[in-house]
C-alpha positions in Angstrom: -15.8 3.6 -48.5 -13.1 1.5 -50.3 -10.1 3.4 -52.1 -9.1 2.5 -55.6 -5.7 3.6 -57.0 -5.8 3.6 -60.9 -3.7 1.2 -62.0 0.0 2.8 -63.1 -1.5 6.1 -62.5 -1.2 5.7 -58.7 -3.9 8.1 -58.6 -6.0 7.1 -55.8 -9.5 7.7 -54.4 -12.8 7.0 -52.8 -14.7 4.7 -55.2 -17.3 7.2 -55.5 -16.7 9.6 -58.6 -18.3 12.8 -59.9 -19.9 12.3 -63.7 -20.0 15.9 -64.9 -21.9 15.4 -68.0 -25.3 16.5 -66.4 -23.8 19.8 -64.8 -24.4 21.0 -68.6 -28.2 21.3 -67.3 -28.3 23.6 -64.5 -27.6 26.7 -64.4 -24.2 27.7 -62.6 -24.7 29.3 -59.3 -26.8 25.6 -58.6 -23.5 23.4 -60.6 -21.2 25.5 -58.1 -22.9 24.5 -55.1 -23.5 20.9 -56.3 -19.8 20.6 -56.8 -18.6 21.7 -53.8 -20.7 20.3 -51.6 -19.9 17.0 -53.8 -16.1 17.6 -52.8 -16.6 18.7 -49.2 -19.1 15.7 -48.8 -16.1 13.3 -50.0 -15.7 12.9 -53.6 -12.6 13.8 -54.9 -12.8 12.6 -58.1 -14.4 14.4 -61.3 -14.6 13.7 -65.0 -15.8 16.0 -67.5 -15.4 16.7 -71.3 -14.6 19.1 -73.8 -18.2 18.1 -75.5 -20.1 18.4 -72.5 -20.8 21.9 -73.1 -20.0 24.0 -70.3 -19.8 21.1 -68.3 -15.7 22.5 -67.9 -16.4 26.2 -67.0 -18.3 25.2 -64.4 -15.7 22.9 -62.7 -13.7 26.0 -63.3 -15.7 27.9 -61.6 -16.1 25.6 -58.7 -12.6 24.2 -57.8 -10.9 27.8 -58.3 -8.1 27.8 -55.7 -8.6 24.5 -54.4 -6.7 22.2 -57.4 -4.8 20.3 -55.0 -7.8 18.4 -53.6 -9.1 16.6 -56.4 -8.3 14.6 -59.4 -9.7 16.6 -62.6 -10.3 14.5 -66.0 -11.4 15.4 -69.4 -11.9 13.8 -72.8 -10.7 15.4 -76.4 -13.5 14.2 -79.0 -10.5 15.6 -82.1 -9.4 13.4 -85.1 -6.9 15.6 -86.4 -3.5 17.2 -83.7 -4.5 20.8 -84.4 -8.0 20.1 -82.9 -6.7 17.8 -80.1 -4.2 21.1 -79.0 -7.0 23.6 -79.5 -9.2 21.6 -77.2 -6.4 20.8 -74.5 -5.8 24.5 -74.4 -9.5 25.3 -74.3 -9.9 22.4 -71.4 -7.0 24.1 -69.9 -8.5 27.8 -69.5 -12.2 26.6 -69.0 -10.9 24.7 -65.6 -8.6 26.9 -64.7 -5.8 24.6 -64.0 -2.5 24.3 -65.1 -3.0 20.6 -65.9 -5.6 17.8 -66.2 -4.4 14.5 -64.4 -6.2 12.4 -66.6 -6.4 13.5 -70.4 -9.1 11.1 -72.1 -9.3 10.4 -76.1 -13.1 10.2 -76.4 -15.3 7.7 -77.5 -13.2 6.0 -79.8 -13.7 3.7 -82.7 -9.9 2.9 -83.2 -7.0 2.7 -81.2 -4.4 5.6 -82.0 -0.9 3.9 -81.6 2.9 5.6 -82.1 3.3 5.9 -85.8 0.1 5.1 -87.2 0.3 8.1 -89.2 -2.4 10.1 -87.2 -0.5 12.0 -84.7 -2.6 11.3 -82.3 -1.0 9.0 -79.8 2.4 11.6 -80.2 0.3 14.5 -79.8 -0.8 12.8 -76.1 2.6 12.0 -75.6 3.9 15.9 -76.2 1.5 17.0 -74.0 2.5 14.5 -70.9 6.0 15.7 -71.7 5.5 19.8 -71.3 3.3 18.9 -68.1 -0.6 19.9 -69.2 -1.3 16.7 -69.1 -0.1 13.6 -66.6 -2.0 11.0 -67.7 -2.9 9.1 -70.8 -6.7 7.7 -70.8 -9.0 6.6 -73.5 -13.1 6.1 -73.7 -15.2 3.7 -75.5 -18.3 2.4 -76.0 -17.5 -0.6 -78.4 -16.2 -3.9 -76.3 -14.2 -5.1 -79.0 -12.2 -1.1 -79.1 -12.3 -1.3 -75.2 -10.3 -4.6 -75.7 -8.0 -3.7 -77.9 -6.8 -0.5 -76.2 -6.4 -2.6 -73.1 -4.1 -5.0 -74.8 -2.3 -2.4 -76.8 -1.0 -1.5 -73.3 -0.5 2.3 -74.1 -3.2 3.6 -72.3 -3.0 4.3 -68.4 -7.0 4.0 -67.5 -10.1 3.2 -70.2 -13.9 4.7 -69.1 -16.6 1.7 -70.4 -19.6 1.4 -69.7 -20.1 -0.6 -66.2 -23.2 -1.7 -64.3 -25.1 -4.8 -62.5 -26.1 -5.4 -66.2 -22.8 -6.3 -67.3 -21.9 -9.7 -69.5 -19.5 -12.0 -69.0 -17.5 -10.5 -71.3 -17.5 -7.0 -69.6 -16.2 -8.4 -66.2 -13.3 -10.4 -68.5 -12.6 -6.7 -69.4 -12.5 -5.4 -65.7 -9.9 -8.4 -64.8 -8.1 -7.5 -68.2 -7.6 -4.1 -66.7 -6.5 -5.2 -62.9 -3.8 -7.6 -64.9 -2.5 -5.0 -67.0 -2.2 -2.4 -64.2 -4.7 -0.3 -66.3 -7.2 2.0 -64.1 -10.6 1.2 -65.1 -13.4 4.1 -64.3 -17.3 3.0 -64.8 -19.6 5.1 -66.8 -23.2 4.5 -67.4 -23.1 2.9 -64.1 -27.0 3.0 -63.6 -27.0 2.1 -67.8 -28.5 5.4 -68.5 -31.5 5.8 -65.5 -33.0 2.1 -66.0 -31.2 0.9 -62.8 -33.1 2.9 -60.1 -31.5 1.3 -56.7 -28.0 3.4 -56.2 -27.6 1.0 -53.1 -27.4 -2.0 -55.6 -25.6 -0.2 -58.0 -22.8 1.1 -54.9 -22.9 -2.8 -53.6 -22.0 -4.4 -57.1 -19.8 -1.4 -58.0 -17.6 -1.7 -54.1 -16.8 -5.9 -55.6 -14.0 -4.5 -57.7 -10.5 -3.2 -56.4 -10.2 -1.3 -59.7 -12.9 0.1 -60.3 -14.1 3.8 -60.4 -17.7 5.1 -61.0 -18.5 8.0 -62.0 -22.3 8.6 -61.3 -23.7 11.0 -63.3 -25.3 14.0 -60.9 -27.4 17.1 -62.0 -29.1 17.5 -58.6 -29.0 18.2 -55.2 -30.8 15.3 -53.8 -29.0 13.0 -56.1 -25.6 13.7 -54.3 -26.5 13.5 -51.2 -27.9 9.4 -52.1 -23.9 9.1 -53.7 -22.6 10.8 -50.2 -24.4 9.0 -47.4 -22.3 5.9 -48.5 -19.4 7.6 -47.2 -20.6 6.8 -44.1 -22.0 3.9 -44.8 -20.9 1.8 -48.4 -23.8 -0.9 -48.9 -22.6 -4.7 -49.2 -23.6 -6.7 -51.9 -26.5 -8.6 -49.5 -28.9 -11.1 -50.3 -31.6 -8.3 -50.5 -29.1 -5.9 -53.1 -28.3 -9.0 -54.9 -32.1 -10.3 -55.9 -32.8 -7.0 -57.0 -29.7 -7.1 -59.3 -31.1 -10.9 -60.5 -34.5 -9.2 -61.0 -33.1 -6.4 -63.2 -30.9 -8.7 -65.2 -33.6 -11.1 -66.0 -35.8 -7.9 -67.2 -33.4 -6.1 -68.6 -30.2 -8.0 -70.2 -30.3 -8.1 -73.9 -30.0 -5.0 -76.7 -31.7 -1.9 -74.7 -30.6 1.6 -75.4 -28.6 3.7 -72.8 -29.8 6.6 -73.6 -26.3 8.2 -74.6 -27.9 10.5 -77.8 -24.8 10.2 -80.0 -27.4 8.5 -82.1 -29.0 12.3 -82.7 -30.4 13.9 -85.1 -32.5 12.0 -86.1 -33.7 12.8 -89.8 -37.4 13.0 -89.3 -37.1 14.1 -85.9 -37.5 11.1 -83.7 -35.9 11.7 -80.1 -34.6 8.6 -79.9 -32.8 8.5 -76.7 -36.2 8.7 -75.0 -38.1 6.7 -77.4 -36.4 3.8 -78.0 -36.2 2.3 -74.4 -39.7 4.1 -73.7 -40.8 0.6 -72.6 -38.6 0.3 -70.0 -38.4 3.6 -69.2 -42.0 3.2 -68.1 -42.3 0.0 -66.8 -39.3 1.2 -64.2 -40.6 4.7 -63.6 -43.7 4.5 -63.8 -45.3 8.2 -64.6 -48.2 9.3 -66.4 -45.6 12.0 -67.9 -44.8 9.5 -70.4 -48.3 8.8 -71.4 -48.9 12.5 -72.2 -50.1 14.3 -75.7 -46.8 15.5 -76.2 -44.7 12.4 -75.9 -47.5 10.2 -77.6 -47.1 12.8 -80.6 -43.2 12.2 -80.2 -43.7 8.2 -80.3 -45.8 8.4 -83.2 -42.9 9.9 -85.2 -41.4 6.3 -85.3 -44.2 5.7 -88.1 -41.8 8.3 -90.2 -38.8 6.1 -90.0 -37.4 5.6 -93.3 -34.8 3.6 -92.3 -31.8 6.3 -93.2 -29.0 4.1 -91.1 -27.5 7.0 -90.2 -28.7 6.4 -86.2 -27.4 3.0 -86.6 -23.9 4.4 -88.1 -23.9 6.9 -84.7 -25.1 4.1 -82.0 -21.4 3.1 -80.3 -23.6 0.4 -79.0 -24.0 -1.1 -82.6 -27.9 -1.6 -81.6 -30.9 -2.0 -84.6 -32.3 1.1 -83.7 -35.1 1.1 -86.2 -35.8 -2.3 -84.8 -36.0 -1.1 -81.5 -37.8 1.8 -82.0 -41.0 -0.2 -83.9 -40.5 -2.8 -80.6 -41.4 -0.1 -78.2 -43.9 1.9 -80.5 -46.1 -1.3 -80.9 -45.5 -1.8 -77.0 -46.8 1.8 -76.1 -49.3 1.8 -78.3 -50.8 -1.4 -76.3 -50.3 0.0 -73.0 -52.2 3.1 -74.9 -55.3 1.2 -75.4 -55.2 -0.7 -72.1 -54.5 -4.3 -73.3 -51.0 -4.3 -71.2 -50.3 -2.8 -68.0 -47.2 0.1 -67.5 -46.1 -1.9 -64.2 
């Protein structure tokens, strides 16, 4: 397993990172376990946020007594200094920590500078400066924001998206990142459950010198896939690399990750689910998507009245009422038979 040091940071570690956002689902006796056995099996690296929940009480929980050991990151979703303090502090207690190594603004749509009359970028500095935090990071979603926080040189790491399906553009971003000495950690990195082979994914992700994943784990069975390649990291073979041509051919293009910041919807459409139901099936095959219940949900796209306000939400920037007829007119032919699920 390859190390990575992020960047300026000089925060290093095995290139295989904990996503914490799932842990929101399981209860916490089973998040506990999960995350130790993720940091005895190896990983030393987690990233969690103030929105995911209780996503932070349960690293808390976890990691009490054993701080030194890992690298701990979270993400502040505030607009406004009072809420970015009242969140730190909250981060603070929930993990039980002293610090956070890596303090994240999240999902941003600008990029807070010194003196642009928001606070913001002074309220990160303060923080650095009375020790709760020691490093500056920043998340986003939108490639042109990724790109100009990269050149603005005033963040120490940016979290994009990152997988097998990324553009030429997104891999300009990576070597952006190596050049300005800025650590880059990969989310999304099997772009929200459509990518399905983690050895691909480990191959293309074990190319880069700066790059972290963070893979996104709720289960047990799912960390032990991430730790077996400890032992042994896949290589980016012939075999990993025609599945990764395969998968791009299907799948490059506007597709939804599945992120929900679109949500709610106004008439009740779950749109994470139902506006990549095509691929969704054709790469998981399960009748569990054919059911009553989620043909009643699809139906629901018939009630779109094309509000915008999804569209305003989608850090993506993706037509969502578009893509939400496309795959209701696609399910409804795999309905009545005339196109196959696989």
């Amino acid at each position: 397993m390859k190390t990575i040091t992020l960047g300026k940071t000089g925060i290093t570690t095995p290139q295989n990172g904990f996503g914490a956002l799932p842990i929101q689902r399981v209860d916490m006796d089973t998040a506990v376990r999960i995350l130790n056995l993720a940091l005895e099996g190896g990983m030393t690296f987690f990233d969690t946020a103030r929105a995911y929940s209780d996503s932070e009480e349960k690293l808390g929980a976890a990691f009490a007594g054993k701080r030194d050991r890992l690298t701990l990151c979270s993400k502040t979703m505030a607009h406004t200094p009072e809420k970015f303090w009242e969140d730190l502090r909250t981060s603070l207690t929930n993990l039980k920590t002293t610090y956070i190594d890596i303090y994240q603004f999240h999902c941003v749509d600008t990029c807070y500078r010194p003196g642009d009359g928001t606070g913001m970028y002074e309220a990160m500095l303060e923080a650095r400066e009375k020790g709760m935090i020691r490093h500056i990071g920043v998340t986003a979603h939108k490639l042109g924001v990724a790109e100009e926080l990269v050149e603005s040189g005033l963040y120490e790491t940016l979290q994009f998206p990152f997988s097998y399906l990324a553009s030429d553009r997104d891999l300009a971003l990576v070597r952006r990142c190596a050049e300005q000495g800025m650590g880059f950690i990969a989310m999304k990195g099997l772009s929200g459950g459509l990518l399905n082979n983690s050895g691909a994914c480990m191959a293309f992700m074990s190319q880069f010198d700066n790059v972290v994943p963070i893979w996104g784990v709720q289960r047990e069975s799912e960390l032990r896939e991430w730790l077996s390649y400890f032992e042994s990291t896949p290589a980016l073979t012939p075999e990993y690399q025609a599945i990764i041509d395969a998968d791009r051919k299907e799948l490059l293009g506007d597709f939804c990750r599945g992120c929900g910041y679109c949500a709610p919807c106004t008439v009740g459409i779950v749109i994470n689910q139902c506006a990549r139901m095509s691929q969704m099936i054709r790469r998981a095959p399960s009748q569990n998507w054919l059911s009553p219940q989620w043909q009643a949900e699809m139906a629901k796209i018939d009630q779109c009245v094309d509000c915008g306000a999804c569209m305003k939400r989608c850090p993506y920037e993706l037509n969502i009422p578009q893509l939400l007829r496309k795959n209701w007119t696609d399910y409804q032919e795999i309905l009545s038979g005339n196109r196959k699920a696989e």
